[in-house]
C-alpha positions as CSV (number, residue, x, y, z in Angstrom):
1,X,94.5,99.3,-1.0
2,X,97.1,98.3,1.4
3,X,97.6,94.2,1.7
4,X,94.7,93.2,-0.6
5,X,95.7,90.4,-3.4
6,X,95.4,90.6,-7.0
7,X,93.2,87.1,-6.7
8,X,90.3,89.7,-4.0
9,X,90.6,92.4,-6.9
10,X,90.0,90.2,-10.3
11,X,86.2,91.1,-9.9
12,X,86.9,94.8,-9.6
13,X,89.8,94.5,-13.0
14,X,86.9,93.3,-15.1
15,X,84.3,95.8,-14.0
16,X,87.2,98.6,-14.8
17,X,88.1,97.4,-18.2
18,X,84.9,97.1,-18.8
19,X,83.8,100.3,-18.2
20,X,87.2,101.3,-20.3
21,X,86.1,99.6,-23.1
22,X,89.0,97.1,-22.9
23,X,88.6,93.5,-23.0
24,X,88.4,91.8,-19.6
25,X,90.9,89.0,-18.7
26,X,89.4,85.7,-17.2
27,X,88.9,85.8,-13.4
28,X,91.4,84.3,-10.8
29,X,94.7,84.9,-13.9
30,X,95.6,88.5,-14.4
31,X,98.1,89.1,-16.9
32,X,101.4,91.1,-16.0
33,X,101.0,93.5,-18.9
34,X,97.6,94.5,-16.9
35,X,99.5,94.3,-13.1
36,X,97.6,96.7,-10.9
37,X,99.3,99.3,-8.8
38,X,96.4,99.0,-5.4
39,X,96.0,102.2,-3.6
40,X,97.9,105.0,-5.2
41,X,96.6,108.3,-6.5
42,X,97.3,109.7,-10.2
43,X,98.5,112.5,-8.8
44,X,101.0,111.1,-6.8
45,X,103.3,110.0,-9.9
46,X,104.3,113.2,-11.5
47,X,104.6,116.5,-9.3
48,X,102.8,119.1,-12.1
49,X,99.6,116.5,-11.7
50,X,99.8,115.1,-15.7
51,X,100.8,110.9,-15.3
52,X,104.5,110.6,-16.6
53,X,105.7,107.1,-16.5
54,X,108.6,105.4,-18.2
55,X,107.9,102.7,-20.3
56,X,108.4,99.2,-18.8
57,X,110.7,96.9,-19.8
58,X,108.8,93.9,-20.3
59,X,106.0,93.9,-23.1
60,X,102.7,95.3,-22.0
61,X,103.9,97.7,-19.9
62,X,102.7,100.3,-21.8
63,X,99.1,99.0,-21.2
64,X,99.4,99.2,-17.2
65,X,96.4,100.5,-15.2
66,X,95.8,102.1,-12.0
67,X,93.1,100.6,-10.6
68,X,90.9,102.3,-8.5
69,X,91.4,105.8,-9.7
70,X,89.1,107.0,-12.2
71,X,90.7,106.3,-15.9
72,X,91.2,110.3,-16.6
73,X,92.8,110.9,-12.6
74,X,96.4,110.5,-14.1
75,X,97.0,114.6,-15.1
76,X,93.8,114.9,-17.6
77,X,91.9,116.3,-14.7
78,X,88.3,114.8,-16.6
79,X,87.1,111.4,-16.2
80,X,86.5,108.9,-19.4
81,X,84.0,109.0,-20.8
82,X,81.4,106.1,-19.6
83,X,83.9,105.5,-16.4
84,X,82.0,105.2,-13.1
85,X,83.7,106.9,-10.4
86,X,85.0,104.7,-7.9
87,X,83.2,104.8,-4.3
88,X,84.9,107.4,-2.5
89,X,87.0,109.4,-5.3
90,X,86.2,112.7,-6.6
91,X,86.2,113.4,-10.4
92,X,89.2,115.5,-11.3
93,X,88.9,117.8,-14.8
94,X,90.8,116.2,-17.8
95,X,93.2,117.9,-19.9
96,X,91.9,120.4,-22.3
97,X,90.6,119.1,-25.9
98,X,93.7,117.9,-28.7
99,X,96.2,118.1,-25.5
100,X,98.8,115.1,-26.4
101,X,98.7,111.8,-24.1
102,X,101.2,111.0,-21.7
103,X,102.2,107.4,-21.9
104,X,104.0,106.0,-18.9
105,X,107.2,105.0,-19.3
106,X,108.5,101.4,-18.7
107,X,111.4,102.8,-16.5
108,X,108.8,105.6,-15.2
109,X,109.3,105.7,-10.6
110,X,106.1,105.5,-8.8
111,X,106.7,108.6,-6.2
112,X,105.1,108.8,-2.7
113,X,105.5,104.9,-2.5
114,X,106.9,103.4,0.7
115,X,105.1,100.7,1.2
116,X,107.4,97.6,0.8
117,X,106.2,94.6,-1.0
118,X,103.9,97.1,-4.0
119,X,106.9,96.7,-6.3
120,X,109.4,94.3,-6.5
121,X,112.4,95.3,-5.5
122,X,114.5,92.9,-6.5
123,X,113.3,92.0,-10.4
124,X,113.4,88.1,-10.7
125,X,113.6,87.1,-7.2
126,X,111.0,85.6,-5.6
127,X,109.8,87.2,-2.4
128,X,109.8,85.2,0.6
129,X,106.6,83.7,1.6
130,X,104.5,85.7,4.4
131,X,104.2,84.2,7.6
132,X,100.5,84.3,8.8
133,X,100.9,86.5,12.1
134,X,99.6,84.5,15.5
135,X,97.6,87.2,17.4
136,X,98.1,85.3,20.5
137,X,101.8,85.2,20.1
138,X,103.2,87.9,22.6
139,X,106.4,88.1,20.9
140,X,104.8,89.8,17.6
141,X,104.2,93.4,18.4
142,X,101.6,95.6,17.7
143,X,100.8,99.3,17.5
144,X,97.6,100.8,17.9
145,X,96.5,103.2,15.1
146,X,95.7,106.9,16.4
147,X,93.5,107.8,13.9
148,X,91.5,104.6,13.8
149,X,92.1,103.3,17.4
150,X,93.4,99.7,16.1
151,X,96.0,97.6,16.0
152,X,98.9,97.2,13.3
153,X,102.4,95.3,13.3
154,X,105.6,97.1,14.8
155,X,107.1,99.3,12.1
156,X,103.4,99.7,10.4
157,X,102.5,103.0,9.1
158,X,99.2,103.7,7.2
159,X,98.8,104.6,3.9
160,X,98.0,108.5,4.7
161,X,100.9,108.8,6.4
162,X,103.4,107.6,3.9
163,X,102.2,110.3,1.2
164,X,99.4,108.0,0.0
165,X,96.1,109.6,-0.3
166,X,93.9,106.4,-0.2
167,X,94.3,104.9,3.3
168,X,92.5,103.0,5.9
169,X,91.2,106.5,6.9
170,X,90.3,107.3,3.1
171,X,88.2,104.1,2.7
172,X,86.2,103.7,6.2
173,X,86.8,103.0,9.9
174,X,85.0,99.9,10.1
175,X,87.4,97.7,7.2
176,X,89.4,95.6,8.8
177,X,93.1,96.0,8.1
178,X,95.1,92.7,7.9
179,X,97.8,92.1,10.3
180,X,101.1,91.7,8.0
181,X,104.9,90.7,9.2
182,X,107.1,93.4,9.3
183,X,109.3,94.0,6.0
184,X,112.4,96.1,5.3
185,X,114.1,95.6,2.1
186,X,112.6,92.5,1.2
187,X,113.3,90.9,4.4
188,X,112.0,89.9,7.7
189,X,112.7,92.4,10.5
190,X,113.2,90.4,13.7
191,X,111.9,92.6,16.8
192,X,114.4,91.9,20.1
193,X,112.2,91.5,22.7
194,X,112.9,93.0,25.8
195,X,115.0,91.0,28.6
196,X,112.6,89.2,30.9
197,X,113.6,88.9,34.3
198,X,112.3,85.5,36.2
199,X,112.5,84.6,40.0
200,X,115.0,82.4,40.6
201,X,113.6,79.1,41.9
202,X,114.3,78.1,45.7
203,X,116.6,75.2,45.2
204,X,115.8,71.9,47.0
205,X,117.7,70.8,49.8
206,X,118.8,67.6,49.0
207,X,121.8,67.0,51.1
208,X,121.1,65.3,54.7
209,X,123.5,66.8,56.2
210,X,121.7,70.6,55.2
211,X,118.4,69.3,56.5
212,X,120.0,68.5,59.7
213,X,121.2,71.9,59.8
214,X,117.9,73.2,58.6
215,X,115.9,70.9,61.5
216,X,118.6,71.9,64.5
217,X,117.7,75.7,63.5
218,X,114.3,75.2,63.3
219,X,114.2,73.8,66.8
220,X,116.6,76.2,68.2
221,X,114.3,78.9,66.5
222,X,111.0,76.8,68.6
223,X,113.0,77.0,72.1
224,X,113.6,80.7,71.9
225,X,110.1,81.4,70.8
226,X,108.9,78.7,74.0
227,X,111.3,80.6,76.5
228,X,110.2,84.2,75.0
229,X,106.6,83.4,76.0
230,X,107.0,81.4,78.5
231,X,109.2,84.8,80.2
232,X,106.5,86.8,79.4
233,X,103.1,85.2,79.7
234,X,104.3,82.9,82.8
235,X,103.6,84.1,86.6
236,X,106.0,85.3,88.1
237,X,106.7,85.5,92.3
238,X,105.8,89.3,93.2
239,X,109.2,90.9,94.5
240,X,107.2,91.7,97.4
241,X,103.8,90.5,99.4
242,X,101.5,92.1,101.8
243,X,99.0,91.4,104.2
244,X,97.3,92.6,107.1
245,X,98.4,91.5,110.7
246,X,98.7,92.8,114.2
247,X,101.6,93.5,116.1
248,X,102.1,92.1,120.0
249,X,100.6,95.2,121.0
250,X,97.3,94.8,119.6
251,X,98.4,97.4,116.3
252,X,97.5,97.0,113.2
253,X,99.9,97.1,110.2
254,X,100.8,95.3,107.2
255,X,103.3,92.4,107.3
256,X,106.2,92.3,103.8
257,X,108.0,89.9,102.9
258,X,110.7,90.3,100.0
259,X,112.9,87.4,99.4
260,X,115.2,89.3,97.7
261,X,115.5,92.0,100.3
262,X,118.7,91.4,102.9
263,X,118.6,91.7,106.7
264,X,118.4,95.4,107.5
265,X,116.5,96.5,104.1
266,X,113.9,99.4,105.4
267,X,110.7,99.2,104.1
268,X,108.5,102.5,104.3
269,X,104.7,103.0,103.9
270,X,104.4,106.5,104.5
271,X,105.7,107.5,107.3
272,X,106.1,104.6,109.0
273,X,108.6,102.3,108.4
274,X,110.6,99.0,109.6
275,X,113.8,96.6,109.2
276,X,113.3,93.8,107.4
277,X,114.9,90.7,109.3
278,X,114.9,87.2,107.4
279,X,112.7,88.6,104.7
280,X,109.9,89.7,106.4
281,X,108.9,93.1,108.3
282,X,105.8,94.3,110.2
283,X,104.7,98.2,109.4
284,X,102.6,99.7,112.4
285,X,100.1,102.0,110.5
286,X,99.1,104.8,112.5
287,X,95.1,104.2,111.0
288,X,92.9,100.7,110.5
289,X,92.7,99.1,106.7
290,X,89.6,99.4,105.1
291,X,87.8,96.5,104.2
292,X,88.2,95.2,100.8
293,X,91.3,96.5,98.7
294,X,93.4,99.1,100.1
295,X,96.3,100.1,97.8
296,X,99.6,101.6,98.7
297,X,103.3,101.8,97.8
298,X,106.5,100.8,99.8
299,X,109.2,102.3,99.4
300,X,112.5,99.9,99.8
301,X,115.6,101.0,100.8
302,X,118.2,98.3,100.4
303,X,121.4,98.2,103.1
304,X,124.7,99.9,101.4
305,X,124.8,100.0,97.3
306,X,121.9,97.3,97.4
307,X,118.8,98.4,94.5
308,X,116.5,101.1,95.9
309,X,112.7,100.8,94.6
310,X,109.4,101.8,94.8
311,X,106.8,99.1,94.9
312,X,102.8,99.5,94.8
313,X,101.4,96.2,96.9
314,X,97.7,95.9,97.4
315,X,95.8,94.3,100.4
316,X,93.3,92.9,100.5
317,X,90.9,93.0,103.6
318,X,87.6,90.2,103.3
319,X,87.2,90.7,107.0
320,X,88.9,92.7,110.3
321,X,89.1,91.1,113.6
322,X,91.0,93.2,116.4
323,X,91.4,94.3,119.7
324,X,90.2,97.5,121.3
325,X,91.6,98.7,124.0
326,X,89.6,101.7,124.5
327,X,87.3,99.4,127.2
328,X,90.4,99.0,129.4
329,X,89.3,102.3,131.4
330,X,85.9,101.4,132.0
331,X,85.2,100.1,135.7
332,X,86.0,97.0,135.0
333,X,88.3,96.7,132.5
334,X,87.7,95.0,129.7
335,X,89.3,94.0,126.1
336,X,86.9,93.9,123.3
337,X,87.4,91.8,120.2
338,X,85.7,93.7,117.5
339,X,84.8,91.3,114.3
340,X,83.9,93.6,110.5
341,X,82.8,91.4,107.9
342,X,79.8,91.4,105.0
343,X,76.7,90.5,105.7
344,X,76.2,86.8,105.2
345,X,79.8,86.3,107.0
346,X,79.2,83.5,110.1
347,X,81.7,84.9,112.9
348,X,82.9,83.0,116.1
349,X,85.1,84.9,118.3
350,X,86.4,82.6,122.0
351,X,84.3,80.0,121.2
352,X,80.8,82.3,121.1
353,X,79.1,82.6,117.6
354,X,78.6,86.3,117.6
355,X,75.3,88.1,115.0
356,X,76.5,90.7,112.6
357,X,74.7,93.9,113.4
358,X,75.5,96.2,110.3
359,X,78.5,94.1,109.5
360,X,79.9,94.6,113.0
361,X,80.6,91.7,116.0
362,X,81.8,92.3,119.3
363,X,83.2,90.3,122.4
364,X,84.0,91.5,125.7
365,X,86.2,90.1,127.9
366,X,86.8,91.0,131.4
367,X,90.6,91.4,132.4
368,X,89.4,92.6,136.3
369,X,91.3,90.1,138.0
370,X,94.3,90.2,135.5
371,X,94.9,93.9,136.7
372,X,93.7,93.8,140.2
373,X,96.7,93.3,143.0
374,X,99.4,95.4,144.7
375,X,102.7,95.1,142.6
376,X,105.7,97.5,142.1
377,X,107.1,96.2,138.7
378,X,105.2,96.6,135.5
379,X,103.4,93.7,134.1
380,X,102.1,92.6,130.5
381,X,98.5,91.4,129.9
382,X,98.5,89.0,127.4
383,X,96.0,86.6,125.7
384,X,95.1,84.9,122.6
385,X,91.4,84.6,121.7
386,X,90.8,82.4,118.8
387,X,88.2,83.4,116.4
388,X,86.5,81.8,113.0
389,X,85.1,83.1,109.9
390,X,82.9,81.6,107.8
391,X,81.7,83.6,104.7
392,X,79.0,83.2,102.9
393,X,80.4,81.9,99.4
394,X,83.7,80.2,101.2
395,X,85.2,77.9,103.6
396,X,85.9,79.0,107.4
397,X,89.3,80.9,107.8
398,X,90.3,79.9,111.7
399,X,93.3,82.3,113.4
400,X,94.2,83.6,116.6
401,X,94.1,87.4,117.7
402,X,96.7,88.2,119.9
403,X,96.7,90.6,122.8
404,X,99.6,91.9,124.3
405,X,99.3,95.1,126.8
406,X,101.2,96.2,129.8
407,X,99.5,96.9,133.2
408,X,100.3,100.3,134.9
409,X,102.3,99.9,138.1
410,X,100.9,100.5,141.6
411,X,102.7,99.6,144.8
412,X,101.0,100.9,148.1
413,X,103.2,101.9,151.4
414,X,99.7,103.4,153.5
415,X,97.5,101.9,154.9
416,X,98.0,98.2,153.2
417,X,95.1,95.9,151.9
418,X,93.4,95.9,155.5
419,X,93.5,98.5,157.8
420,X,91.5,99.2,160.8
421,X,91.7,102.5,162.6
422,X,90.1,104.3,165.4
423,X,90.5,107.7,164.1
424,X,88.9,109.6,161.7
425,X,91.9,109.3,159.0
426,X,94.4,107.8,157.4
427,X,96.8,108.2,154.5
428,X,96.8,106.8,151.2
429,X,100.6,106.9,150.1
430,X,102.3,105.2,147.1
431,X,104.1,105.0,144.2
432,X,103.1,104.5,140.4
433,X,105.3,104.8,137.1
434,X,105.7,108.4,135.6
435,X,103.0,110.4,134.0
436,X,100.0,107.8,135.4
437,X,97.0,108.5,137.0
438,X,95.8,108.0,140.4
439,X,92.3,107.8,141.9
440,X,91.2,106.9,145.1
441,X,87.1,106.5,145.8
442,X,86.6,108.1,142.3
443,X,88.7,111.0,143.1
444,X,91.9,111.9,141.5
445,X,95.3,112.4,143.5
446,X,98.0,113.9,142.7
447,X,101.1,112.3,141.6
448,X,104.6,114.1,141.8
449,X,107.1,113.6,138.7
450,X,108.8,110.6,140.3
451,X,105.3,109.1,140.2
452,X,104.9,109.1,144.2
453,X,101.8,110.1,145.8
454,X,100.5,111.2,149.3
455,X,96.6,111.7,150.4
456,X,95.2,112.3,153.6
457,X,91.5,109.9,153.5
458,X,88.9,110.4,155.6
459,X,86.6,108.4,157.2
460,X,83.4,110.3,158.3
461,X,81.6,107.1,160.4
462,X,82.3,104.3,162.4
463,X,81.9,101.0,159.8
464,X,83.6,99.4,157.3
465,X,84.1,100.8,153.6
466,X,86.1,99.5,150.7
467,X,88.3,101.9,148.7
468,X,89.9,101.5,144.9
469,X,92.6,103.0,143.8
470,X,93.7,103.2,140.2
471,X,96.5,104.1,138.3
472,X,95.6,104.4,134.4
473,X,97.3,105.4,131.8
474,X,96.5,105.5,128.1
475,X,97.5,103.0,126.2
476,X,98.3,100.4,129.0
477,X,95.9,98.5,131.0
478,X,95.0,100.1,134.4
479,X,96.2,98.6,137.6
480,X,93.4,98.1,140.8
481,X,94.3,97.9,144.7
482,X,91.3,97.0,147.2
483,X,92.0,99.0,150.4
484,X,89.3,97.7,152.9
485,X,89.1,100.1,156.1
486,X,87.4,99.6,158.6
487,X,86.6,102.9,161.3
488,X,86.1,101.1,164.9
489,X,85.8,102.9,168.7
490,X,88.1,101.0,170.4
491,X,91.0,98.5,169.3
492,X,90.8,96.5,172.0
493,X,87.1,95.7,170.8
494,X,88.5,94.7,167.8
495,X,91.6,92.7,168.6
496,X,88.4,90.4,170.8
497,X,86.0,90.4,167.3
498,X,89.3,89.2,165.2
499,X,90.4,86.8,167.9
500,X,86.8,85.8,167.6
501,X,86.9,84.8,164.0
502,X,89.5,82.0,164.4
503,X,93.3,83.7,163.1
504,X,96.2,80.9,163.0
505,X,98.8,80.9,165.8
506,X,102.6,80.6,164.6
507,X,102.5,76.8,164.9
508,X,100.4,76.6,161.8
509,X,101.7,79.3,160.2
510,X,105.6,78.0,160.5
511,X,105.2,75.0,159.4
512,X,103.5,75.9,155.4
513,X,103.8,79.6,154.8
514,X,102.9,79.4,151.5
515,X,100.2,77.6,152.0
516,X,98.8,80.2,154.7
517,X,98.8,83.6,152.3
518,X,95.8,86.0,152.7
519,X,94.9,83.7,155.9
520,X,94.4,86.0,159.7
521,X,96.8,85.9,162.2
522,X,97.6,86.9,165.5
523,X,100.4,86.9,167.2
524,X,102.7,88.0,170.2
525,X,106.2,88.7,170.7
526,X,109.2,90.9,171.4
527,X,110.0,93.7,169.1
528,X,113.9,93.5,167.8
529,X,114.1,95.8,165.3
530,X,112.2,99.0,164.0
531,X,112.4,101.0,160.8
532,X,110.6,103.5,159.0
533,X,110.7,103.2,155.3
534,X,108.6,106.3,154.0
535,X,104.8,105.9,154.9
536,X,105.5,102.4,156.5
537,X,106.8,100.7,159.4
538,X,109.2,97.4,159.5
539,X,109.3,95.6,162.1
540,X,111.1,92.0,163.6
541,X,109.4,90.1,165.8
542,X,110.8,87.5,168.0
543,X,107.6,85.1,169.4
544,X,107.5,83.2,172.8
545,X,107.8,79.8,173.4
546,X,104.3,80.1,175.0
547,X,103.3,80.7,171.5
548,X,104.4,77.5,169.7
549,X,108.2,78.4,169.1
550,X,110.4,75.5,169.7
551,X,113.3,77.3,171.0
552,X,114.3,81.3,172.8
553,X,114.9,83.3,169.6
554,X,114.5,80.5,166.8
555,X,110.9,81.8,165.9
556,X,111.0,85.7,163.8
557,X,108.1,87.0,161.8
558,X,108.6,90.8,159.4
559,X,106.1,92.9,160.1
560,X,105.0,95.5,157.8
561,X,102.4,97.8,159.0
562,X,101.4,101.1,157.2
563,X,101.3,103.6,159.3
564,X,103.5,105.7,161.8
565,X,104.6,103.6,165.2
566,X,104.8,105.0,168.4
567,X,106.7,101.4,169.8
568,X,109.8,101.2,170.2
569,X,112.5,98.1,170.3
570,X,112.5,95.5,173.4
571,X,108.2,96.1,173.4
572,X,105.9,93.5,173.8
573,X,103.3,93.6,170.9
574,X,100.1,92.1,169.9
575,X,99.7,92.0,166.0
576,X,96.5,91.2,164.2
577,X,97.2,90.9,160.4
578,X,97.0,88.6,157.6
579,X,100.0,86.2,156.2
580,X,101.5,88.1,152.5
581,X,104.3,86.0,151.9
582,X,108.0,84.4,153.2
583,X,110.6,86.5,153.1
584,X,114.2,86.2,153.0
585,X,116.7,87.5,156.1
586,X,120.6,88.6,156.0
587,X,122.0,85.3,157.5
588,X,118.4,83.5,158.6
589,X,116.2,81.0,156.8
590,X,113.0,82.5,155.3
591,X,110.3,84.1,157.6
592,X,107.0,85.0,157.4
593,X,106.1,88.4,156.1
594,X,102.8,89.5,158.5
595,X,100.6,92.9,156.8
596,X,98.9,94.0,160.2
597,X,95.6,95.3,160.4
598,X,96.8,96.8,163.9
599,X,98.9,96.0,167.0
600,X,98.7,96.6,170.6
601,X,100.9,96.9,173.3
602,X,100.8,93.6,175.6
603,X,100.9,96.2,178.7
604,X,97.5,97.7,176.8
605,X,99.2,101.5,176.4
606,X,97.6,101.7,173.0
607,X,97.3,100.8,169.5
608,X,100.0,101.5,166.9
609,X,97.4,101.3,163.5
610,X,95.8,104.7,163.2
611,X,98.1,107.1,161.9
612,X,97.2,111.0,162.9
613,X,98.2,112.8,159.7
614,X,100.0,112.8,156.6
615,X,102.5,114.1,154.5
């Protein structure tokens, strides 16, 4: 048995020579002539199976036992007589009957032996004490045995494998084999142990100057990561804002502004587009915002190589107030301010708190008198109508809406604001701008290309009748002249009704002009100049001394009647009219400008107000 001392066996030598009928030493001191050979077969020391040993060189040798094998195992092939068979062994037959004995020789090898340390190898020299092995040292290696599944020192080899028959498998699993050092000739085999490689340590920084270094990076490393996130999570200015406005005529669009966009950058939405001028620019859209968010893209076109781009802007709409214009051509014209807002949303519109009716306010105002009056140059209508809104959830938002609309031209040549006629006639005759509208007594007329118009009116009965004329056009505000005509028998009957009523002589008219417009007067004088301008007559008057002129020829009124004339220069008229302005004369002071109703001759041949026809 492999790595068992002679001192674990003394118990089994007695119970051997016992059985061998050979005296038994005294346990715990073996003798040498009886040294024990643990673990090897008989077989194993002679190949043809009989025991042939040399004899020993020291005395006693010749007495040397296996023990462990059955006495008659060395080549007899039969068992001694009275021997028990060891545990585990098999009885071989002995050698026939009268066969001679073999005696080991002294000098006799032990074949099949390779276990180190069974004899000595080096006669008289004492082997070198074993080291107890230290399982938990990781330097001593171990193998693990196939066949038994346990471990065993580097360089170990069981018994069965080294041409032993007795082994660890030969003598049960469950024993537990001694760890032993490793031996080669005698001598402790060191094992090299495979190079270990360990992490370096991070060295210490020690120096003040390297922490300096190390604290100036760290901080330079803490400003980048503060300017990184500070780029990105910060808010930024949008390149571009939006919001809704009007424009001065009344149109809705949506006011940019780009900071970094020069004078003359074009900004499109659509297809509509402006110029921006000192950052900002007003688009007209052709249709209203929704309320709440209406999203759209601009397109900006930068002057020369300047950075092109497409933007998307969103506007936002809470609440809508704005003109409509579509009331202008109603009978009386009117501008409504039209307030949308959600329900909740308290709306004041020209100082009048106005209900929501399914989110929708309106406020009419009448622009009548803005557009009513004779002019021949076009005019704007503007206004600015505050307004306030006060939602529900918020604070009141307080702006202006402002209107800006021109008024369609409308001068009149025939008859004039007042006319009075004794025939059943007259002509309406004028001029407008091109492409309007004109309608007299709720009846349109035609206007040429130029924009002039001619109309023969008639006047079925004696009495007096107001007539409107309108010129319209869409887009614009309308423009409204009062004609009031008056159908009488007989002009003389009305020059006594008018001079009945209390007109101003030239004395009071002289003297504050302006302050006599729209006023009746009558006067009488010499007629000095005549002219026909289209459907009117223009006429100078020179008036008497008998009727408050200071001097012959000092006193000189225009006359402006519309209608056809049958005087003539160097007649004496009688005018009945109203006061329209002072007038300026080639190489005279301003004179009054007279619109007569109708004149008479003073030698009573006839009125000049009733015109006969028309063109």
């Amino acid at each position: 048995m492999v790595g068992v001392s002679m001192e674990d066996l003394a118990p089994r030598l007695d119970a051997a020579a016992k059985a061998a009928g050979a005296p038994a030493q005294a346990a715990g001191a073996p003798s040498k002539a009886n040294r024990t050979i643990v673990g090897m077969p008989a077989s194993a020391l002679h190949p043809g199976g009989a025991a042939q040993t040399q004899a020993a060189s020291t005395p006693g040798a010749a007495n040397r036992t296996i023990v462990g094998l059955p006495p008659g195992s060395f080549g007899n092939g039969h068992a001694s007589p009275g021997a028990p068979q060891a545990a585990g062994f098999t009885a071989q037959p002995g050698p026939p009957a009268g066969a001679p004995r073999v005696v080991p020789s002294a000098n006799g090898t032990l074949l099949g032996v390779a276990r180190p340390g069974i004899a000595p190898l080096r006669p008289g020299v004492a082997p070198e004490p074993e080291e107890p092995l230290d399982p938990d040292d990781p330097t001593q290696l171990y193998v693990r045995d196939s066949s038994t599944g346990k471990e065993a020192p580097h360089g170990y080899q069981p018994a069965d494998e080294l041409g032993a028959t007795v082994g660890p498998a030969a003598m049960g699993r469950n024993q537990a084999i001694p760890r032993q050092p490793p031996w080669e000739g005698g001598k402790r085999r060191h094992r090299i142990d495979p190079v270990r490689i360990v992490p370096a340590k991070r060295a210490k920084i020690t120096d003040p100057a390297n922490k300096r270094a190390l604290a100036v990076v760290i901080a330079a490393g803490g400003l980048a990561l503060i300017a990184v996130l500070v780029a990105v999570f910060w808010p930024s200015a949008p390149p571009l804002s939006a919001r809704a406005r009007a424009d001065a005529e009344g149109r809705e669009g949506v006011e940019l502004t780009c900071k970094s966009c020069p004078d003359g950058t074009k900004v499109s939405i659509d297809a509509a587009s402006a110029i921006m001028a000192d950052s900002t620019a007003l688009v007209p859209l052709p249709t209203a915002l929704s309320l709440g968010e209406n999203r759209m893209k601009v397109v900006v076109d930068r002057p020369e190589s300047g950075r092109d781009e497409t933007l998307g802007i969103v506007v936002n709409v809470a609440y809508r107030i704005r003109p409509d214009l579509a009331s202008l051509q109603g009978d009386h014209p009117s501008i409504q301010i039209v307030a949308e807002a959600a329900a909740g949303t308290r709306v004041s519109i020209n100082g009048h708190t106005l209900p929501l009716a399914g989110g929708r306010a309106v406020e009419n105002l009448d622009v009548t008198e803005a557009c009513t009056g004779l002019t021949g140059e076009a005019k704007t209508l503007t206004r600015q109508i505050p307004y306030a809104v006060t939602p529900s959830d918020g604070r009141a938002e307080n702006g202006v809406v402002n209107i800006s609309v021109g008024i369609v031209p409308l001068q009149l040549e025939a008859p004039g604001p007042h006319v009075i006629i004794d025939g059943p006639s007259f002509v309406l005759a004028g001029r407008t701008m091109k492409g309007a509208e004109v309608i007299a007594a709720g009846r349109p007329i035609a206007v040429r290309a130029d924009g002039t118009f001619a109309q023969v009116m008639n006047v079925s009965s004696v009495g007096a009748t107001q007539i409107e004329v309108r010129a319209r056009l869409a887009g614009l505000a309308p423009r409204l002249a009062q004609i009031k005509v008056r159908r009488v028998e007989s002009l003389e009957a009305a020059a006594r009704e008018f001079l009945a009523e209390g007109p101003i002589g030239y004395g009071a008219l002289a003297g504050n002009v302006a302050g006599q417009v729209g006023k009746a007067v009558a006067l009488t004088g010499e007629l000095t100049d005549i002219k026909k301008q289209g459907y009117e007559t223009v006429m100078l008057l020179d008036i008497a001394q008998t009727q408050g002129c200071a001097a012959a020829g000092a006193c000189t009124v225009r006359l402006v009647l519309g209608a056809e004339s049958a005087a003539k220069k160097g007649d004496t008229l009688r005018i009945f009219g109203h006061v329209a302005r002072a007038v300026a004369l080639p190489g005279r002071a301003d004179v009054p400008e007279i619109e007569v109703d109708f004149a008479l001759n003073a030698g009573g041949k006839g009125g000049t107000s009733a015109p006969r026809g028309g063109k």
